[in-house]
One Martini backbone bead per residue (centre of mass of N, CA, C, O) as a GRO file, in nm:
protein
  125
    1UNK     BB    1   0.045  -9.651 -10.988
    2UNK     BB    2  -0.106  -9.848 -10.829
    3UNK     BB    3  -0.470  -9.965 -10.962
    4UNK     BB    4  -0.735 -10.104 -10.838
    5UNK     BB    5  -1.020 -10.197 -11.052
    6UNK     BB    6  -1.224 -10.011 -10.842
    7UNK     BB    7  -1.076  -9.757 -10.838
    8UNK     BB    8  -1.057  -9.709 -11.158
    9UNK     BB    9  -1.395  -9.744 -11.170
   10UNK     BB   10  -1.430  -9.478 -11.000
   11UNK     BB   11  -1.292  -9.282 -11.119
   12UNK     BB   12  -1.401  -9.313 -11.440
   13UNK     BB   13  -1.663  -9.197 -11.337
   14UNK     BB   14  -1.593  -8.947 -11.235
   15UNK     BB   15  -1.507  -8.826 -11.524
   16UNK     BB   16  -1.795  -8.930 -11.674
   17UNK     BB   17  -1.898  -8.690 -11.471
   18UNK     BB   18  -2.021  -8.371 -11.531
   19UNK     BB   19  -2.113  -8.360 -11.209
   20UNK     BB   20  -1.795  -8.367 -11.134
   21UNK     BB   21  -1.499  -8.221 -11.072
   22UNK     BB   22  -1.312  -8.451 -11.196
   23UNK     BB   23  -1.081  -8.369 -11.438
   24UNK     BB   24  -0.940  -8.455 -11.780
   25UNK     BB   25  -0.626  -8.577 -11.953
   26UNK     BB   26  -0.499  -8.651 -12.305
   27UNK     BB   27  -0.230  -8.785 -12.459
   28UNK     BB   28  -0.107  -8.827 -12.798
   29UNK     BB   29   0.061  -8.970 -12.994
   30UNK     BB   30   0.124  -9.014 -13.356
   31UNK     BB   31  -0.091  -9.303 -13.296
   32UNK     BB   32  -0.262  -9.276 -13.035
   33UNK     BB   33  -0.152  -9.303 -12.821
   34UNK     BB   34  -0.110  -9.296 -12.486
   35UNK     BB   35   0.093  -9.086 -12.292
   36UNK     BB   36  -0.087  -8.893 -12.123
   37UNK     BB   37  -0.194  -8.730 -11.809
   38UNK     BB   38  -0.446  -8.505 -11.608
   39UNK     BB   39  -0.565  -8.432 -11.322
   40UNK     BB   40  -0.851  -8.204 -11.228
   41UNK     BB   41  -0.965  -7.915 -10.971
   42UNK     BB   42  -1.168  -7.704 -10.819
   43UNK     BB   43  -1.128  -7.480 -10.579
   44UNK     BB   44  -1.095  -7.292 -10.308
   45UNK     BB   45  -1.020  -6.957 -10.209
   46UNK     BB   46  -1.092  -6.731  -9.971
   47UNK     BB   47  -0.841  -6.520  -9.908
   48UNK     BB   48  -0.895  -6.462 -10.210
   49UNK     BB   49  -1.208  -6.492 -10.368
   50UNK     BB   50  -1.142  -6.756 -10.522
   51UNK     BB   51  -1.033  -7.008 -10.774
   52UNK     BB   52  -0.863  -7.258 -10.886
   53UNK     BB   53  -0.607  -7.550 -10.954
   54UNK     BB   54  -0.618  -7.884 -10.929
   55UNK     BB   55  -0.318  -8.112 -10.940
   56UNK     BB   56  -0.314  -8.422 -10.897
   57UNK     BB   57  -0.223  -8.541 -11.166
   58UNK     BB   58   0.109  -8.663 -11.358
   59UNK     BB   59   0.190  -8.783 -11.647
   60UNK     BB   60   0.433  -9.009 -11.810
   61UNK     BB   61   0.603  -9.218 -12.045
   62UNK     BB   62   0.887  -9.277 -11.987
   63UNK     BB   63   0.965  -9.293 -12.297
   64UNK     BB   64   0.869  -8.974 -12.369
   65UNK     BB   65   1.028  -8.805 -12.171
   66UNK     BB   66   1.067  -8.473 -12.310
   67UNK     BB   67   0.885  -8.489 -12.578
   68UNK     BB   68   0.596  -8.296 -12.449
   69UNK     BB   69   0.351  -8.402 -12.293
   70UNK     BB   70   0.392  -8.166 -12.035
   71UNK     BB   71   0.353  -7.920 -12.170
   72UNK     BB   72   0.066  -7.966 -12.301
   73UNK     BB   73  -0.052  -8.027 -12.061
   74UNK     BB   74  -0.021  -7.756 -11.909
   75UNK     BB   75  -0.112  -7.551 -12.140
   76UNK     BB   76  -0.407  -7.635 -12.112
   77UNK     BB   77  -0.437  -7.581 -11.819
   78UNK     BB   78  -0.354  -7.268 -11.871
   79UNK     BB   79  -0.620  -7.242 -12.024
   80UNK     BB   80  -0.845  -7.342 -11.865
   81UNK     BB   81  -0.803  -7.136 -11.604
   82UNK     BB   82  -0.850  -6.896 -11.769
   83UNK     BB   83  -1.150  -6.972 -11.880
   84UNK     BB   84  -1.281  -7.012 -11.557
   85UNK     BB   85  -1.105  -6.786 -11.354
   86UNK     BB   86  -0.852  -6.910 -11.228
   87UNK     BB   87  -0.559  -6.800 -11.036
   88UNK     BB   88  -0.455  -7.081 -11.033
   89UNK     BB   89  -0.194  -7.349 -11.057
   90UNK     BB   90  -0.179  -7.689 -10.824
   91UNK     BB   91   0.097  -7.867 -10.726
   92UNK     BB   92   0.233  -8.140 -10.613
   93UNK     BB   93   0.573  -8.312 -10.489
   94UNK     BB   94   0.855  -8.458 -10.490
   95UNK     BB   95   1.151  -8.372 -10.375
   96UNK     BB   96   1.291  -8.625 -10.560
   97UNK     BB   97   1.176  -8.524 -10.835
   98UNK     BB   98   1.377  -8.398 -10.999
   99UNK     BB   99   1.315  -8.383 -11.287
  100UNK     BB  100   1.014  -8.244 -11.306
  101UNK     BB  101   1.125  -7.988 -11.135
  102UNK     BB  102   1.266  -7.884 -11.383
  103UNK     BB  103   1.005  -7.816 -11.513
  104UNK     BB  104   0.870  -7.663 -11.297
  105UNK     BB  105   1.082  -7.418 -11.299
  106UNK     BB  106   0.998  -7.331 -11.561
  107UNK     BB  107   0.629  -7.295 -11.537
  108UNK     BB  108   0.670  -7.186 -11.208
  109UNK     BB  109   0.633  -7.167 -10.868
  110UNK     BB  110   0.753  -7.191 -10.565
  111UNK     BB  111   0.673  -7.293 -10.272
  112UNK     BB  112   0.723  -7.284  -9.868
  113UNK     BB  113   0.515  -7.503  -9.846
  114UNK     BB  114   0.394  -7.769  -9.669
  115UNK     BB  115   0.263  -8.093  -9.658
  116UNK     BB  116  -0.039  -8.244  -9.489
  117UNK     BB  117  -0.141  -8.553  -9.352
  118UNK     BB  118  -0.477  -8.620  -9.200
  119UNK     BB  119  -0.620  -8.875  -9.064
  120UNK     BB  120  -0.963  -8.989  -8.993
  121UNK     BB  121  -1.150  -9.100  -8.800
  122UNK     BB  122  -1.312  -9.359  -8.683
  123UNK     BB  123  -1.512  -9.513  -8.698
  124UNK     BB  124  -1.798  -9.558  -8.507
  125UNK     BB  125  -2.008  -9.844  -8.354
   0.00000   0.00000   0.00000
């Protein structure tokens, strides 16, 4: 996807504070060069009395899908999820999303909640 210069620095800069909640994962071929990628946060669960995990972004370049590096990514996710005490990782995808599905439908459970966004309010002036 694409992404402004401003906003991937405004990202970037929240990766690299230690007191931002958004954390990244990042895998790397055999040659060192990045080949994928994954933000996630933790979340509040109330009706649980728990803390989750949540997987904002799951990415891996093309040429290498298939290759294991989503699975690497998602394996380190339940490990940190264990290791902090989360009770669940959760992630959205597009329906139409096939390829990845597949591979989600092997290591998570799907649910059958719909989301919806919705923009707040303009500023009033």
């Amino acid at each position: 996807m694409p992404c402004p210069e401003e906003k991937a620095g405004l990202v970037w800069s929240w990766l690299m504070d230690p007191a931002h909640e958004l954390s990244g994962l990042l895998v790397r071929d055999g040659e060192g060069r990045p080949v994928g990628l994954a933000h996630y946060r933790p979340f509040s669960r109330p009706l649980h009395g728990a803390v989750g995990c949540f997987l904002d972004d799951l990415f891996v370049v093309p040429q290498v899908r298939g290759g294991g590096a989503v699975d690497l990514l998602l394996a380190r996710l339940r490990e940190i999820a264990a290791e902090r005490g989360w009770n669940t990782v959760r992630w959205i995808t597009s329906e139409t999303n096939y390829r990845a599905r597949g591979k989600y439908d092997q290591v998570a459970t799907r649910t059958p909640f719909l989301t919806y966004d919705m923009a707040p309010d303009a500023p009033s002036s």
